[in-house]
N, C-alpha and C positions, 0 to 999 in steps of 0.2 A: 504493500500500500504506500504512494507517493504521499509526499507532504501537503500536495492540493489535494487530492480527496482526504485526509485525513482533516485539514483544515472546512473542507465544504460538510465532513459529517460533521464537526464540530460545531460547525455556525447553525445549523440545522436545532441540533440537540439546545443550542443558546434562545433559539429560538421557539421551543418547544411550548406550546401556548396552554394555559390552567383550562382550559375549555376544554380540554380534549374529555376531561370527565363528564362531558354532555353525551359524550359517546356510550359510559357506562351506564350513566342516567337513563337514558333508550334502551339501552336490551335488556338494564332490569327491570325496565318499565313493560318490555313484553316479555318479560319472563311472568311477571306477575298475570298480566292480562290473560296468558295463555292458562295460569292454573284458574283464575275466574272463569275459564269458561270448563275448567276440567279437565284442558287436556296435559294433565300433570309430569306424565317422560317429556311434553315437548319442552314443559315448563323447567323445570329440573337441567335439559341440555341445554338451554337457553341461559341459567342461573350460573353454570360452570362456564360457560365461553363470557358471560358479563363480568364472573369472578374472574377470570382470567384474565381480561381487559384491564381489569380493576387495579390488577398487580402489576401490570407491563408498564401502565401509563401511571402510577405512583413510583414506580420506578426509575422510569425514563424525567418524570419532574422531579425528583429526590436529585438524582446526579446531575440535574441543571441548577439546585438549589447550591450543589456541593460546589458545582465547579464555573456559574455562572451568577453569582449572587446579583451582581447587578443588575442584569436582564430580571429578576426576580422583582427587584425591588419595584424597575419600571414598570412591571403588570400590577404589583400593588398601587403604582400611585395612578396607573391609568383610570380613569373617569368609567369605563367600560368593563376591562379587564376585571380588577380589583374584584365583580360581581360573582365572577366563577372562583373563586377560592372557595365559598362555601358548597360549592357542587360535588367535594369530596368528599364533607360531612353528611350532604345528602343523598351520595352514592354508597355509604355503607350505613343509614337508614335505610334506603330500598333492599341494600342485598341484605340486611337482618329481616327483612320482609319475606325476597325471596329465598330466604333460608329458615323457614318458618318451622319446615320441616326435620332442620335438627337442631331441637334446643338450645343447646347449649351456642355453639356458634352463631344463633339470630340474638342470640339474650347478650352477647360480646360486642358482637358490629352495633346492635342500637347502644349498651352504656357511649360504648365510645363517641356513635355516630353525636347521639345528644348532647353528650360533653364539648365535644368539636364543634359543633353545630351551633350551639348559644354564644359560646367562646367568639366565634367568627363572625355571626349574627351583630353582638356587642363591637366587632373592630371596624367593621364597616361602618354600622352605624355610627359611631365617634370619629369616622372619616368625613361620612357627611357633613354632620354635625357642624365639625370643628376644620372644614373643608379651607382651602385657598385657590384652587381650581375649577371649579365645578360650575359649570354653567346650566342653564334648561335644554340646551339644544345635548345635552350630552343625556340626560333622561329617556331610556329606553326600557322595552319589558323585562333586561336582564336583573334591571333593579327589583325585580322578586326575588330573583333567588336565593338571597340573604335571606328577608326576614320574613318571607312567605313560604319559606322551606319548612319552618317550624311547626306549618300546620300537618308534614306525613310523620312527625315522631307518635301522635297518638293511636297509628295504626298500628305498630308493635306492642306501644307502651302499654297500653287499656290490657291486652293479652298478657301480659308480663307483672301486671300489680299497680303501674303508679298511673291510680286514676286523676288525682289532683295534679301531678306534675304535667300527664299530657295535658290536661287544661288549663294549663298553663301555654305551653307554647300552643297549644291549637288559637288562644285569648291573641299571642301575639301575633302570630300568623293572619289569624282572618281579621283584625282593626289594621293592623299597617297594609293588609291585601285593599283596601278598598281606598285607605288613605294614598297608595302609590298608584291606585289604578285612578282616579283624578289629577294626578299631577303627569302622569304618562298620558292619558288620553288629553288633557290641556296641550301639552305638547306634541299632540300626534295633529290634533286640529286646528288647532294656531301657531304653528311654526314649521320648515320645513318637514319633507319626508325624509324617511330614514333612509343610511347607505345602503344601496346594496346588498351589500356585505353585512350588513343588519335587519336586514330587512325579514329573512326569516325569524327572527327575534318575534314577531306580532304574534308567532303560535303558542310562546309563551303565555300569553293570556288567556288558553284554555286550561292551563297550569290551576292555578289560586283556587277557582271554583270549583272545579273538577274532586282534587284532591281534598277539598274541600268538605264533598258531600259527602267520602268516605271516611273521613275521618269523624266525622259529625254522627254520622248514623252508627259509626263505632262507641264513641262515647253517650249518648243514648240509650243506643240499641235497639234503635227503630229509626223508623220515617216521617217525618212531618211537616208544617208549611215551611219552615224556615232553610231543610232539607232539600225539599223540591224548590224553593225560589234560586238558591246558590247551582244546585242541580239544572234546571232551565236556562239559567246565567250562562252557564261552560256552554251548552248546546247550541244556545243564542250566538255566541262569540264562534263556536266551528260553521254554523253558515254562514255568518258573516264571513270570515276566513275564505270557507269554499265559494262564494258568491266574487271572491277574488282572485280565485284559480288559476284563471290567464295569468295573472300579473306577478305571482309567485313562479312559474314553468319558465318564464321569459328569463331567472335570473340565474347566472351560472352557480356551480357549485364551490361552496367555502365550506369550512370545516365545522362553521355556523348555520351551515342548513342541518344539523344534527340536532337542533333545536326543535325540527318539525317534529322530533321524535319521541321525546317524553311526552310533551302535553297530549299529545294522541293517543298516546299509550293510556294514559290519565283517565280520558274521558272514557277510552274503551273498558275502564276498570270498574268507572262511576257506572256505567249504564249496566254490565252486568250487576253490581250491586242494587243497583234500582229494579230489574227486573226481579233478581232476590226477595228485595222487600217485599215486593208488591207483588209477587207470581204473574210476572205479565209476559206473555209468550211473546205480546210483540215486542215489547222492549229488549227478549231473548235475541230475537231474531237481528234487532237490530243491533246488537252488540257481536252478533258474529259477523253480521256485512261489517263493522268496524274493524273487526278484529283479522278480517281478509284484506282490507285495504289499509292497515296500516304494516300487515305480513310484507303487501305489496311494499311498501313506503320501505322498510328495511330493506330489503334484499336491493333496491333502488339505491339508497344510502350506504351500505355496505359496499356494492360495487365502483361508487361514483369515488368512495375512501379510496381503497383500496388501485382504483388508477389514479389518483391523485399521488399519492404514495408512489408509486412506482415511477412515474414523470414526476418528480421532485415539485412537486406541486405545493405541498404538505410542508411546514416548518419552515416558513421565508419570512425574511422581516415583511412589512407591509408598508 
């Protein structure tokens, strides 16, 4: 190996972006989907290849943390970046989800997940907060994923014993969900549109509500109006969404169209649960045409990676 490609993997690795755990986010998000509908081997080989994701790409960000600190720091201070830190926390919240099935190891990934979670929840926020950069035009949906993550800890937690703690971050999750979705939608409709390059970021907003109505009807333990209003909410925002179909196809692939992929995941999770509740075949029904078209949506996503990856597409400054 010559000193230029050792130099060009290098610059790659420096460049290694905290977003890639959007990528985990999505498969444990159809790992999960897939045991919602029962098909639990698919669920399971799905849980191992997102766990295995989980460990390459904290690995591959560990030795950039090692060997590139300052590249590190720049995603902390970016106005965007900065939002995917907590995507780690809430990729081993979902895999204690979709590891529900061995004790021990889902009961490890949430302590951790939660611990992580608030921790990062708290850093960000005191970014804001006590910000020197940060303008409106930099407000986008990734500004959930900090403190609207908090609403998938009560999905384990409730199972696990701490019913006061997950109502606790469910309380943080869904007030700062509504207080960021007026300061993003202000700025979605009086001020420019997003980059490109952000632009899949809008399907984040089936995220909050989505995760929402399953986390709600877990602590509960049923259905009711306040259930179904956040539940119609998420469903509301995917037609909306799909009603802009063209305009999303038109936009080439970034490593941020991996975005389209949890909140889908999401909602195919809510609707099987709703069909649950409520024994409603068609809601059945519709949770499987979801859960086909968003099968579709990965293997799409997966391949668009993967040649990106191979054409050095993947890990360039920008």
């Amino acid at each position: 190996m010559n000193d230029t490609t050792l130099l060009t993997q290098n610059s790659r690795l420096s460049n290694f972006p905290i977003s890639f755990y959007a990528i985990v986010m999505g498969l444990t998000g159809l790992a999960i989907s897939y045991r919602a509908a029962d098909f639990n081997e698919i669920s399971r080989i799905i849980t191992m290849l997102s766990s295995f994701i989980f460990l390459l790409v904290t690995g591959f960000y560990a030795t950039k943390v090692l060997l590139y600190r300052a590249k590190v720091l720049e995603e902390i201070k970016h106005p965007v970046r900065i939002n995917f830190f907590p995507a780690f926390s809430i990729s081993l919240l979902l895999l204690s989800i979709a590891w529900q099935h061995i004790p021990l190891i889902s009961g490890i990934l949430w302590h951790v997940g939660a611990i992580v979670h608030i921790s990062l929840t708290l850093f960000v926020m005191s970014s804001w907060i006590h910000h020197t950069h940060y303008r409106l035009e930099h407000a986008n949906p990734s500004w959930f994923i900090p403190v609207v993550g908090n609403i998938i800890v009560p999905i384990n937690g409730v199972s696990l014993g701490y019913i006061e703690i997950s109502w606790f971050f469910f309380s943080i999750g869904i007030v700062f969900w509504l207080i960021l979705l007026t300061i993003i939608l202000y700025r979605l409709f009086f001020h420019e549109s997003l980059p490109a390059r952000l632009t899949p970021m809008l399907f984040i907003l089936l995220a909050p509500p989505s995760v929402g109505f399953v986390s709600y009807t877990i602590l509960t333990g049923g259905i009711d109006t306040f259930s179904r209003i956040i539940y119609y909410v998420g469903l509301f925002l995917a037609i909306l969404l799909m009603s802009n179909l063209i305009r999303f196809t038109r936009i080439p692939f970034f490593i941020s169209s991996w975005a389209y992929s949890f909140p889908c995941a999401a909602l195919t999770i809510a609707t099987f649960k709703f069909s649950h509740l409520t024994h409603s075949g068609g809601m059945a029904t519709f949770g499987n045409i979801l859960l086909l078209l968003i099968s579709l949506l990965f293997i799409w996503l997966i391949m668009k990676t993967i040649k990106a990856i191979i054409r050095g597409l993947i890990c360039q400054p920008e």
